[in-house]
C-alpha positions as CSV (number, residue, x, y, z in Angstrom):
1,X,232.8,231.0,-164.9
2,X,232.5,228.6,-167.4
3,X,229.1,227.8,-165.8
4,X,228.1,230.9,-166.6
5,X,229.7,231.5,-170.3
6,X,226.9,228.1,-171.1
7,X,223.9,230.1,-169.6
8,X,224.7,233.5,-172.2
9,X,225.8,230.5,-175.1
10,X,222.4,228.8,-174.9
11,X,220.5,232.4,-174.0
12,X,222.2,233.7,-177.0
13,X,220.9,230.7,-179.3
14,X,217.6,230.4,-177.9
15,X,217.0,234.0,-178.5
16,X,218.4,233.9,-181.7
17,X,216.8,230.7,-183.2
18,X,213.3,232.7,-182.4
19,X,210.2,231.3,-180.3
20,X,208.9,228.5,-182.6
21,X,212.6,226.2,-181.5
22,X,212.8,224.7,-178.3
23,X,216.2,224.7,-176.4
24,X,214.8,224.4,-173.3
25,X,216.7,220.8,-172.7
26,X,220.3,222.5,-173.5
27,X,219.1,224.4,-170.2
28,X,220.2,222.0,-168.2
29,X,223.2,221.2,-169.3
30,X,224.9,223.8,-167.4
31,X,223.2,223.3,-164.2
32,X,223.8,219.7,-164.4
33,X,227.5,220.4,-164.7
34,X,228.1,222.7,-162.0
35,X,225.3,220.8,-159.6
36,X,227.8,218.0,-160.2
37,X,231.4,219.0,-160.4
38,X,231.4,222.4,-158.3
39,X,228.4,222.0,-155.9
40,X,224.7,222.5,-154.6
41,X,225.2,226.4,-154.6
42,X,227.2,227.1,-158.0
43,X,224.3,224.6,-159.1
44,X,221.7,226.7,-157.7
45,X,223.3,229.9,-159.2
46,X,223.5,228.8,-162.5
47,X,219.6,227.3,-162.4
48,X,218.5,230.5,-161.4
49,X,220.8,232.2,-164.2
50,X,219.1,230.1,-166.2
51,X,216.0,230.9,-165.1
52,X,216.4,234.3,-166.3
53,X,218.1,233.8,-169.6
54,X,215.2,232.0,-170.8
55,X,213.1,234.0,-169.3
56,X,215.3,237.2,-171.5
57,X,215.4,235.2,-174.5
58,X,211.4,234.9,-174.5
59,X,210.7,238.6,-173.5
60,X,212.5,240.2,-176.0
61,X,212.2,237.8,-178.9
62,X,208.6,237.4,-179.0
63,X,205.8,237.3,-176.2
64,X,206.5,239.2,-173.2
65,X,203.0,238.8,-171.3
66,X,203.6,235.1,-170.4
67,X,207.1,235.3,-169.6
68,X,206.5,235.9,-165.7
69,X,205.2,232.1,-165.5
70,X,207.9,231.2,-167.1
71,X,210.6,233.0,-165.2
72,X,209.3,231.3,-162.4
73,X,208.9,227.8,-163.1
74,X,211.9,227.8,-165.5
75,X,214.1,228.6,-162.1
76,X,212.2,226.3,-160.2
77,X,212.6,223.4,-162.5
78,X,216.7,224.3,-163.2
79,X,217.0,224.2,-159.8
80,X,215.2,220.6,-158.8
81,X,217.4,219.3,-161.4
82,X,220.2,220.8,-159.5
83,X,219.5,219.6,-156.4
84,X,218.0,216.2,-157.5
85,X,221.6,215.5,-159.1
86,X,223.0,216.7,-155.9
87,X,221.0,213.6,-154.5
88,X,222.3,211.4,-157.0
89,X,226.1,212.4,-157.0
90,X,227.0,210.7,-153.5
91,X,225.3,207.3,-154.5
92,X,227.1,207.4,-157.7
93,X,230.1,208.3,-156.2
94,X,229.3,205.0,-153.0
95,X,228.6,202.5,-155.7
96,X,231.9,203.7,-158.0
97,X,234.2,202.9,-155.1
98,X,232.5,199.8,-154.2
99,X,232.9,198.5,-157.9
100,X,236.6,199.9,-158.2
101,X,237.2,197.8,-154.4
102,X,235.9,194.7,-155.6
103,X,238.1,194.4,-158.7
């Protein structure tokens, strides 16, 4: 949920703060979140939620022809961020209880 409540924050601010702003990074900070703490699949939700609040804050704010492209490889980038953290989080997790071992 609180995944979630990020995605309409940041929508909200993007589509607010008009098209000439990028807040594309602040994206990600959701995803990365939930990819991390909750899991691949509340990561891939909120990518793809994220996917489409960009892709709502663009259409209605200022240029709705392009916006398909970037429904499309909005998602698709959310979610390799998800999923590369997902790659990340066990070797983090390895070396963390090797450190913690060897003190």
């Amino acid at each position: 949920m609180l995944g979630l409540a990020l995605v309409l924050f940041v929508g909200l601010v993007d589509f607010i703060s008009g098209p000439h702003v990028a807040l594309l990074i602040f994206y990600l900070v959701p995803v990365l979140l939930n990819a991390w703490f909750v899991g691949r699949w509340h990561g891939m939700i909120i990518a793809f939620s994220c996917g489409i609040a960009l892709y709502s804050a663009q259409y209605f704010d200022a240029n709705p022809e392009n916006t398909g492209w970037l429904l499309l490889f909005g998602s698709s980038g959310f979610t390799m961020n998800g999923e590369y953290c997902q790659v990340v989080v066990p070797e983090v997790k390895a070396h963390q209880m090797v450190v913690f071992e060897g003190v």
